[in-house]
N, CA, C and O atoms as CSV, one atom per row, in Angstrom:
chain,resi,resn,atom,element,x,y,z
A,1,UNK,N,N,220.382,321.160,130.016
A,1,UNK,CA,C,220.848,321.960,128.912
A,1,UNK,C,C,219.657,322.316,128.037
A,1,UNK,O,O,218.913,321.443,127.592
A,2,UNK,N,N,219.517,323.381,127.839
A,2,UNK,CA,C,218.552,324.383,127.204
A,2,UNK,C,C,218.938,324.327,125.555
A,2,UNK,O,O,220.095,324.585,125.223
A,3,UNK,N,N,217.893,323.971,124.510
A,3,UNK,CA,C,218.513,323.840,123.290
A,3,UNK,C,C,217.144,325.020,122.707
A,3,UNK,O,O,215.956,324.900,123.007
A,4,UNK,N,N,217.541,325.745,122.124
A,4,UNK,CA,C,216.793,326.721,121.132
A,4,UNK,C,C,216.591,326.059,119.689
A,4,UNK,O,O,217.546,325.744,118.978
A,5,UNK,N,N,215.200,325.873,119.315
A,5,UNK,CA,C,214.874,325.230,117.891
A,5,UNK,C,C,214.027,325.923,117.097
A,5,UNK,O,O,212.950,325.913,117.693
A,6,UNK,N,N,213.908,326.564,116.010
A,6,UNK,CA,C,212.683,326.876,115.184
A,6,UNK,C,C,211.695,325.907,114.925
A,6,UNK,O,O,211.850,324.760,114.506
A,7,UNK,N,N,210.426,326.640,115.293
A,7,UNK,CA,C,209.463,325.825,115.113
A,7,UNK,C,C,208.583,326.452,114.193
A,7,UNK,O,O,208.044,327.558,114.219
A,8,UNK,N,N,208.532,325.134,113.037
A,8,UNK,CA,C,208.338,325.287,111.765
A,8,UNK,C,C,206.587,325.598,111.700
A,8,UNK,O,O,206.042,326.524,111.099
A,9,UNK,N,N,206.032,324.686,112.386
A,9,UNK,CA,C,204.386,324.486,112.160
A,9,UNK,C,C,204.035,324.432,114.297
A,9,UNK,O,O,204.774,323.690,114.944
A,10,UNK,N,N,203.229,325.031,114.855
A,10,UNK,CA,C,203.083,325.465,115.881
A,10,UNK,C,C,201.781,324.680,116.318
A,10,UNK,O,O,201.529,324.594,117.520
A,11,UNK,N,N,200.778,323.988,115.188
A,11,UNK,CA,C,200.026,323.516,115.344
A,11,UNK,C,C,200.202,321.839,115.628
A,11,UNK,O,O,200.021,320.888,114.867
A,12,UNK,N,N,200.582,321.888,116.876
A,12,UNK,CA,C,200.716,320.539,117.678
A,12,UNK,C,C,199.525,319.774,118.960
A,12,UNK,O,O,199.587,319.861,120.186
A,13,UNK,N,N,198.811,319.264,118.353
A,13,UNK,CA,C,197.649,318.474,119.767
A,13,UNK,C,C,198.079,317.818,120.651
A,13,UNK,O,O,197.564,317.913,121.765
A,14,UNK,N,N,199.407,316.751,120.366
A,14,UNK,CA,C,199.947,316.136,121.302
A,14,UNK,C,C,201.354,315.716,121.090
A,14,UNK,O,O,201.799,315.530,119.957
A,15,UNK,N,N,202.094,315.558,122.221
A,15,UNK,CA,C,203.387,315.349,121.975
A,15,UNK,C,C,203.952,313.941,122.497
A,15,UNK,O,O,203.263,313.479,123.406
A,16,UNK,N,N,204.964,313.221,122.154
A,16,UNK,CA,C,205.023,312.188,122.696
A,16,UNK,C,C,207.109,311.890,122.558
A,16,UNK,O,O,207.828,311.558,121.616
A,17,UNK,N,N,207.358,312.191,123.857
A,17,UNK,CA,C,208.889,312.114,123.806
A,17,UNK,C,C,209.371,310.657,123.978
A,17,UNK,O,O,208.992,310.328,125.102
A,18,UNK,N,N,209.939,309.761,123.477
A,18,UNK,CA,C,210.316,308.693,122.988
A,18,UNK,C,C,211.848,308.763,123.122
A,18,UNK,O,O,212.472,307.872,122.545
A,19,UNK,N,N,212.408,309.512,123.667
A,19,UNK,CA,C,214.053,309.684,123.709
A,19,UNK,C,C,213.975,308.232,124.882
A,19,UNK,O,O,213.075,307.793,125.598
A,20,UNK,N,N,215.290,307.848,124.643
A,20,UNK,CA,C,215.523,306.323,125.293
A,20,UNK,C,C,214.908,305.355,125.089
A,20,UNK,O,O,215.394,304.248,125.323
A,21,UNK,N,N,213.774,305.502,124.639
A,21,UNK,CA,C,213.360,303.771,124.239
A,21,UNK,C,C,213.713,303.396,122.554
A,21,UNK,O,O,213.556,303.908,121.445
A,22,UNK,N,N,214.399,301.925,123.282
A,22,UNK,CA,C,214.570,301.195,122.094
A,22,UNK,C,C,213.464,301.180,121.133
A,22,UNK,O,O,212.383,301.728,121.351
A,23,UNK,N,N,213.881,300.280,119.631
A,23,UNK,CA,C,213.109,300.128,118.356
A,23,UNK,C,C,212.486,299.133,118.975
A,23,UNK,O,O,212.992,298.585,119.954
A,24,UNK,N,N,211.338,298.787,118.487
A,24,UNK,CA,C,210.509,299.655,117.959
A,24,UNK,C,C,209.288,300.576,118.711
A,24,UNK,O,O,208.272,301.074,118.228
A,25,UNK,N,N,209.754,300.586,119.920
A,25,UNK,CA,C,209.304,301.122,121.073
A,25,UNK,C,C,208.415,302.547,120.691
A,25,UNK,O,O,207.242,302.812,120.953
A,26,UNK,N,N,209.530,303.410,119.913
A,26,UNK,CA,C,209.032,304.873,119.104
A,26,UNK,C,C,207.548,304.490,118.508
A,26,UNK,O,O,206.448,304.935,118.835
A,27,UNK,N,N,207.842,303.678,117.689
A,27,UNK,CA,C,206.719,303.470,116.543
A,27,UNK,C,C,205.609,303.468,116.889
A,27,UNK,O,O,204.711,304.281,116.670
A,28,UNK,N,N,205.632,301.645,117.997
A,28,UNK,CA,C,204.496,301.155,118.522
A,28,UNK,C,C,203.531,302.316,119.359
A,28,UNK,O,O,202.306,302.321,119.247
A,29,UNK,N,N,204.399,303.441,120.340
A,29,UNK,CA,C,204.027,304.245,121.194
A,29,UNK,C,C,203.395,305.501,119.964
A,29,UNK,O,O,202.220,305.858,120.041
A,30,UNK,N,N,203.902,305.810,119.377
A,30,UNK,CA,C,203.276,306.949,118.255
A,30,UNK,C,C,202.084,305.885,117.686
A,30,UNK,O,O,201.020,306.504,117.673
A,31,UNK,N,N,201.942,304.780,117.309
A,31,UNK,CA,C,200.422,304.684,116.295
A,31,UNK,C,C,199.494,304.578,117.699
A,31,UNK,O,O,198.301,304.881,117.669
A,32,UNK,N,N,200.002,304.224,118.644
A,32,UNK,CA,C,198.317,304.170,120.330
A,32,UNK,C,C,198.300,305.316,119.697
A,32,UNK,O,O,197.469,305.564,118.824
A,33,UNK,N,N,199.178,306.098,120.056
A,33,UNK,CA,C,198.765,308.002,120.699
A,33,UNK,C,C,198.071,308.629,118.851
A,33,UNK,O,O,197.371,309.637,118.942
A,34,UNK,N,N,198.266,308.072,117.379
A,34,UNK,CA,C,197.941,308.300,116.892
A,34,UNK,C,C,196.542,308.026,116.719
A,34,UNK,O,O,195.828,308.838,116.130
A,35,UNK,N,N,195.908,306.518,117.369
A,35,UNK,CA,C,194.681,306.195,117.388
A,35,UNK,C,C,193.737,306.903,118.047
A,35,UNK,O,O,192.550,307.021,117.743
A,36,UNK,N,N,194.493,307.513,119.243
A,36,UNK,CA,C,193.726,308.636,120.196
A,36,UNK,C,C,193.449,310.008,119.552
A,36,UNK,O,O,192.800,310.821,120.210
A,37,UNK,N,N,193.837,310.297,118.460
A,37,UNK,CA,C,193.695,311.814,118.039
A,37,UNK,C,C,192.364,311.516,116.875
A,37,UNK,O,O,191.967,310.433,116.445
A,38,UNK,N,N,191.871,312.917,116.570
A,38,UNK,CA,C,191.051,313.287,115.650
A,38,UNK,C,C,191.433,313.521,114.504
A,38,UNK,O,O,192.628,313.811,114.548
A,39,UNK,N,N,191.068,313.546,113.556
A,39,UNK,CA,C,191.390,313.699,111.875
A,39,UNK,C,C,191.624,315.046,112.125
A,39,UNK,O,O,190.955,315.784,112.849
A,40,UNK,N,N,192.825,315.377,111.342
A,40,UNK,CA,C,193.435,316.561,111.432
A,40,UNK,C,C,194.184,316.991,112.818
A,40,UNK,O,O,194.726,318.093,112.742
A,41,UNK,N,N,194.277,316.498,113.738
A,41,UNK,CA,C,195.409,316.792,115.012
A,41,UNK,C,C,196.568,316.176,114.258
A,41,UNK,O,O,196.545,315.635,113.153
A,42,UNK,N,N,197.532,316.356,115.036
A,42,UNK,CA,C,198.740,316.401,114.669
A,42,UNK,C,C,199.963,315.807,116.073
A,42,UNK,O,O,199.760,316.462,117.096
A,43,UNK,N,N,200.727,315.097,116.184
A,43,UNK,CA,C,201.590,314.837,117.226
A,43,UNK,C,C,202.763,314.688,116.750
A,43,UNK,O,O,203.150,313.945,115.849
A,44,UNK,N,N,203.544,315.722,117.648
A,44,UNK,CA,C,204.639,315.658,117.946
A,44,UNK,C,C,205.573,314.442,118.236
A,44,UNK,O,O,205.024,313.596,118.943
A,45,UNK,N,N,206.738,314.176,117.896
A,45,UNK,CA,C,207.319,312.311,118.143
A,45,UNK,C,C,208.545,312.792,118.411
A,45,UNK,O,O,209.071,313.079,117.336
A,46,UNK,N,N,209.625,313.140,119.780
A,46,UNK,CA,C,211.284,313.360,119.863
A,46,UNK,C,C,211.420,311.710,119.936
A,46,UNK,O,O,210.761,311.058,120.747
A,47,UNK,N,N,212.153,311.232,119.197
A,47,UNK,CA,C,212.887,310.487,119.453
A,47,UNK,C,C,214.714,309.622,119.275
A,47,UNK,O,O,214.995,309.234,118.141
A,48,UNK,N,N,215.407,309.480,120.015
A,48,UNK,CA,C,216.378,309.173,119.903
A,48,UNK,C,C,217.047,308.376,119.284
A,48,UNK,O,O,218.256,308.599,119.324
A,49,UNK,N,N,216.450,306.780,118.228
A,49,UNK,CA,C,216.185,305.986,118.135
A,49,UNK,C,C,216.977,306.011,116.373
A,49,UNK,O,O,216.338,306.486,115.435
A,50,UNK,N,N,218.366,305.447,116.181
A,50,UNK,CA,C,219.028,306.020,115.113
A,50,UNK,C,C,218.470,305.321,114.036
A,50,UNK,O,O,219.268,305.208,113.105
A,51,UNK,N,N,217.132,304.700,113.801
A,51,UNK,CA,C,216.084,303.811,112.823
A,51,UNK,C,C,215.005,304.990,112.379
A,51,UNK,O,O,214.387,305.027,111.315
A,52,UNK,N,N,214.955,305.734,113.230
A,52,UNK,CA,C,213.535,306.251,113.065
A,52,UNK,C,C,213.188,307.338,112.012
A,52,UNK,O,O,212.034,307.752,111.903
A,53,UNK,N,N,213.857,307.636,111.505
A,53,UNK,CA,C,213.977,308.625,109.765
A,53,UNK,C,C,213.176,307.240,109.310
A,53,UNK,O,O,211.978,307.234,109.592
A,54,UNK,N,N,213.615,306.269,108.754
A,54,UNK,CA,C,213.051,305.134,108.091
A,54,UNK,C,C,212.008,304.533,108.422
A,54,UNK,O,O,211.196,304.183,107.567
A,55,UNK,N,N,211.782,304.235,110.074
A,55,UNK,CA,C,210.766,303.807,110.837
A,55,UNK,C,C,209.604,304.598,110.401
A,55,UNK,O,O,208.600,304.068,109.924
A,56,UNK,N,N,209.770,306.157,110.600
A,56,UNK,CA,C,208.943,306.885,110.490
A,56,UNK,C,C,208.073,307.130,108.893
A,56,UNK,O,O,206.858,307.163,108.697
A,57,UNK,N,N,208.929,307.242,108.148
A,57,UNK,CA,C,208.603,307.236,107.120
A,57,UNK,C,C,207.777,305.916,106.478
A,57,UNK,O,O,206.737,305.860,105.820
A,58,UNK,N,N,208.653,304.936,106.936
A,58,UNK,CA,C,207.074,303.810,106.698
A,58,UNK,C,C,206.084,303.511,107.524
A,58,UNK,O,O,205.141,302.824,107.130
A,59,UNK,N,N,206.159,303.999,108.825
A,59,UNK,CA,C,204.872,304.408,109.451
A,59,UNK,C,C,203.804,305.217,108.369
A,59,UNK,O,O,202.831,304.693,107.826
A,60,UNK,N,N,204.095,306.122,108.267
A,60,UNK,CA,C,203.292,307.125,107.412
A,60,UNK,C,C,202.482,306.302,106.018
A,60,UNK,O,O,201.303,306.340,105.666
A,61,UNK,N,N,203.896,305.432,105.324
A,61,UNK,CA,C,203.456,304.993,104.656
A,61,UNK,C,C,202.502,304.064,104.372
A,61,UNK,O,O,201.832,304.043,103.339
A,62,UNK,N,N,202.404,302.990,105.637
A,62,UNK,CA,C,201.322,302.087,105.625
A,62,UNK,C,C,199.963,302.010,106.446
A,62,UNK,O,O,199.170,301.069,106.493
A,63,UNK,N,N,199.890,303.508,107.216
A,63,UNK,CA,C,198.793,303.866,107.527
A,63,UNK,C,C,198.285,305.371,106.921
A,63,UNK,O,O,197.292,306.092,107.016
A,64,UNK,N,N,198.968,305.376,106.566
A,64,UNK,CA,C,198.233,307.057,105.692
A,64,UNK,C,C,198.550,308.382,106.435
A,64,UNK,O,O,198.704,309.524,106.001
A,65,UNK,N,N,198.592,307.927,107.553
A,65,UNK,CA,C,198.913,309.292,108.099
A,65,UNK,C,C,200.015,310.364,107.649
A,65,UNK,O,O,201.105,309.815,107.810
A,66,UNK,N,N,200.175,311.524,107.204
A,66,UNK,CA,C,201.177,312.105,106.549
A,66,UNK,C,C,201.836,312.730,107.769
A,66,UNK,O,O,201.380,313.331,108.741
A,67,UNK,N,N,203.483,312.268,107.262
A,67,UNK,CA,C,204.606,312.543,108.193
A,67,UNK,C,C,204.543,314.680,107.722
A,67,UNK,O,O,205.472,315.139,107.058
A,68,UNK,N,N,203.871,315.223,107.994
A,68,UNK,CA,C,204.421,317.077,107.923
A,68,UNK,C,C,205.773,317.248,108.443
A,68,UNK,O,O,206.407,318.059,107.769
A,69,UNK,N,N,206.432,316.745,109.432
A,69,UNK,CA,C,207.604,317.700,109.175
A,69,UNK,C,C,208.484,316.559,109.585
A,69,UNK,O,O,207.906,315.585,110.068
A,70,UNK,N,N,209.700,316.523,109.479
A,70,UNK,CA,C,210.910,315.798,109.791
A,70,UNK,C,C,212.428,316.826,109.735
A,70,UNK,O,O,212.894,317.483,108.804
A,71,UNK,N,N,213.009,316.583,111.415
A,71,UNK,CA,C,214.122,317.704,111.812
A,71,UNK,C,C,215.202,316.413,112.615
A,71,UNK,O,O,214.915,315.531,113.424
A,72,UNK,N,N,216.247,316.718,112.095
A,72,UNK,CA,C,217.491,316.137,112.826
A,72,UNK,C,C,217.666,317.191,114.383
A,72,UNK,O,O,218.108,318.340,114.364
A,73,UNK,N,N,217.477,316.892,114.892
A,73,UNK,CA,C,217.770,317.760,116.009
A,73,UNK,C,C,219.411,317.612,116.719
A,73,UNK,O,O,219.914,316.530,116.415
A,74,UNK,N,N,220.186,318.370,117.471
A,74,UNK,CA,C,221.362,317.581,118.123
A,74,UNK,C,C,221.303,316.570,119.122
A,74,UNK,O,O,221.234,316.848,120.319
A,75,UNK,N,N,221.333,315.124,118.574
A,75,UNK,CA,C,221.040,314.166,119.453
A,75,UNK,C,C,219.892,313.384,119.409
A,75,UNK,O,O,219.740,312.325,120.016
A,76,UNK,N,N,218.960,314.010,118.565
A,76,UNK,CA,C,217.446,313.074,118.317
A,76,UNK,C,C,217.152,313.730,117.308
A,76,UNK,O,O,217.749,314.660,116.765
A,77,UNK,N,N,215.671,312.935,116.921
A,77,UNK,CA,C,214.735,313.502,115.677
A,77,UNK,C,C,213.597,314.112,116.263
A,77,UNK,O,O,213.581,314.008,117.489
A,78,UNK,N,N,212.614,314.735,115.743
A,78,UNK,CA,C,211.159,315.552,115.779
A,78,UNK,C,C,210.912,315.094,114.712
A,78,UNK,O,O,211.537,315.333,113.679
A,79,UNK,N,N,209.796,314.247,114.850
A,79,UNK,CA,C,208.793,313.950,113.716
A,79,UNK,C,C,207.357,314.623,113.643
A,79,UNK,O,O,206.622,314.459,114.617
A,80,UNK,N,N,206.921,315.333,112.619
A,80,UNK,CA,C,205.441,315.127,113.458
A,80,UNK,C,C,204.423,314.875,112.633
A,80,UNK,O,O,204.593,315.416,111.540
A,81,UNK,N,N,203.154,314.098,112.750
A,81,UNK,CA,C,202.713,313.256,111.857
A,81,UNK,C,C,201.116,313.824,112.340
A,81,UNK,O,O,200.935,314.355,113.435
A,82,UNK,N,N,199.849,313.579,111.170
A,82,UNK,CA,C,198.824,314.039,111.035
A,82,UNK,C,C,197.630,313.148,110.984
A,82,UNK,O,O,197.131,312.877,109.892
A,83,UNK,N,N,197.158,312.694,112.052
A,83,UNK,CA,C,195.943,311.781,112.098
A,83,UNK,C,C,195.017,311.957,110.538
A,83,UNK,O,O,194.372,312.941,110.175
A,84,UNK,N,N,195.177,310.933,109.971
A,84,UNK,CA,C,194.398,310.920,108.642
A,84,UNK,C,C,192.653,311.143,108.732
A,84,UNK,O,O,191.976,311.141,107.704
């Protein structure tokens, strides 16, 4: 099934789909893939994970990295967050 989404900010380096894995599975897998990027890239995060509005948001918060966008999607979230 084909889902059509607006995409808000287009400037994405890497993406990392996280649909099906348990907590804190999302998190742990977004800060590796965040350690791998350059200051100023940006990654993409789908995940399914009905914690991760909160997860995410204190991710951001205790490493600095700023969460740019946050979307309820049907069935998951899109986070996407900005290597500090």
């Amino acid at each position: 099934m084909s889902e059509v989404r607006a995409v808000i900010d287009d400037h994405i380096d890497a993406r990392l789909d996280a649909r099906g894995l348990p907590c804190p599975e999302p998190v742990v897998r977004t800060r590796k893939m965040l350690d791998k990027l350059q200051p100023g890239q940006r990654l993409e995060v789908l995940t399914d994970d009905p914690a991760a509005p909160l997860d995410f948001a204190a991710l951001s918060y205790r490493t600095g990295h700023p969460l740019r966008e946050t979307q309820a999607e049907t069935g998951y979230f899109r986070f996407v967050l900005e290597h500090k």
